[in-house]
C-alpha positions in Angstrom: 0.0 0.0 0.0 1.0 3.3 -1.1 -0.8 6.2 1.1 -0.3 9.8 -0.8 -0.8 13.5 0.9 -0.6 16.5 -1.0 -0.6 20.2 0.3 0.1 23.3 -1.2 -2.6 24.2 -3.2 -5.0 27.3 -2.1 -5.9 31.1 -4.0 -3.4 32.4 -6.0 -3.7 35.9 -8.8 -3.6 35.0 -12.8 0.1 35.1 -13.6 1.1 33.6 -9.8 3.0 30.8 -8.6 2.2 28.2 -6.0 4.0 24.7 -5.2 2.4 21.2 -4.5 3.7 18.4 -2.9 3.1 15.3 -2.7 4.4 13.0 1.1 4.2 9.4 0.1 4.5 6.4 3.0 4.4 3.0 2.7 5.8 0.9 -0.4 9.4 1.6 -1.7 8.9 5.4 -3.2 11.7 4.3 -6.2 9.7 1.6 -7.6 6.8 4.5 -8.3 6.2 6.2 -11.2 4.9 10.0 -10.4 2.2 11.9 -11.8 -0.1 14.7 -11.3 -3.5 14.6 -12.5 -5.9 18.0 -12.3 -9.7 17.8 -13.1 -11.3 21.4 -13.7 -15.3 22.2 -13.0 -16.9 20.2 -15.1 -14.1 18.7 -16.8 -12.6 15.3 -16.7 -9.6 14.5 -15.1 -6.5 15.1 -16.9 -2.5 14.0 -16.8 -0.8 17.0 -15.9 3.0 15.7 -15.8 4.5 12.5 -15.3 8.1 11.9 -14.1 9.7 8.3 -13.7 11.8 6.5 -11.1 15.6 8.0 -12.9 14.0 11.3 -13.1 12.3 11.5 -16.7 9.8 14.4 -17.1 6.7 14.3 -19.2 4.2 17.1 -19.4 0.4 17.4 -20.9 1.1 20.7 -23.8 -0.6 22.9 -21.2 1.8 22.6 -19.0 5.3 22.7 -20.6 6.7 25.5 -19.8 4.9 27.1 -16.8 5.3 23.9 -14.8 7.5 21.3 -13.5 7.5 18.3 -12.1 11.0 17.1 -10.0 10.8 14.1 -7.1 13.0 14.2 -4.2 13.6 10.2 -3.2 15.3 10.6 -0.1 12.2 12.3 1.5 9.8 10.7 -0.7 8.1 13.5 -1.9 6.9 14.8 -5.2 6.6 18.3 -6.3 4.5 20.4 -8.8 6.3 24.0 -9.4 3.3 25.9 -11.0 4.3 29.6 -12.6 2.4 31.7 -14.7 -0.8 31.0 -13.3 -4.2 31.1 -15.4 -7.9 30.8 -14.8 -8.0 27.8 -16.8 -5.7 26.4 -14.2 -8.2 25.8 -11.6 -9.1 22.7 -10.4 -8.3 20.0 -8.3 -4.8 18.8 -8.5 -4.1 14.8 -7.5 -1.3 13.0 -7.0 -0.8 9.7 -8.8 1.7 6.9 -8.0 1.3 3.9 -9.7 4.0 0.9 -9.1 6.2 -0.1 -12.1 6.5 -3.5 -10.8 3.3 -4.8 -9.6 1.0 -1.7 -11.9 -0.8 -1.3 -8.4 -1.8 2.8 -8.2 -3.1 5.1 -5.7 -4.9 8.5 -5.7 -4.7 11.0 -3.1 -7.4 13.2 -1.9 -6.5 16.4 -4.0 -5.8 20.0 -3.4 -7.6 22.7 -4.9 -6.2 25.5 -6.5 -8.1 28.2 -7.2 -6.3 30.9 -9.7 -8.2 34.5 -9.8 -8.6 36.9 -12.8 
């Protein structure tokens, strides 16, 4: 079992910055694969960035760029730098670990981020 806590999010200006992170506890954090996921109002959850076990970055078009994804192992802790901030960018952000061994995954609870106009 994988248990996942993020924190961070909260009510930032258009054109801000704000930081997630994401605690993990329980199985081996290098045998997990990373994402963020965000799902707007209305809208269906979508992959925000990915990064793998040696480090690999992937990122959904919206996001290259303004964000970016990095994992600290030691402390078992995922991050999601978010700059330039937009409207568009508010929703609920989730981490995502899913295990590249056994292709068990795990959801955390979410943090909102609201971005103002």
């Amino acid at each position: 079992q994988v248990q996942l806590v993020e924190s961070g999010g909260g009510l930032v200006q258009a054109g801000g910055s704000l930081g997630l992170s994401c605690t993990t506890s329980g199985r081996l954090f290098r045998n997990l694969l990373m994402n963020w996921y965000r799902q707007g109002p209305g809208k269906q959850r979508e992959l925000v960035a990915t990064i793998t076990r040696g480090g690999s970055t992937r990122y959904a078009d919206f996001a290259k760029g303004r964000f970016t994804i990095s994992r600290d192992n030691a402390n078992k802790t995922v991050y999601l730098q978010m700059n330039s901030l937009k409207p568009e960018d508010t929703a609920v952000y989730y981490c995502n670990a899913r295990d590249v061994f056994s292709s068990d995954e795990y959801w955390g609870l979410g943090t909102q981020v609201t971005v103002s106009s």
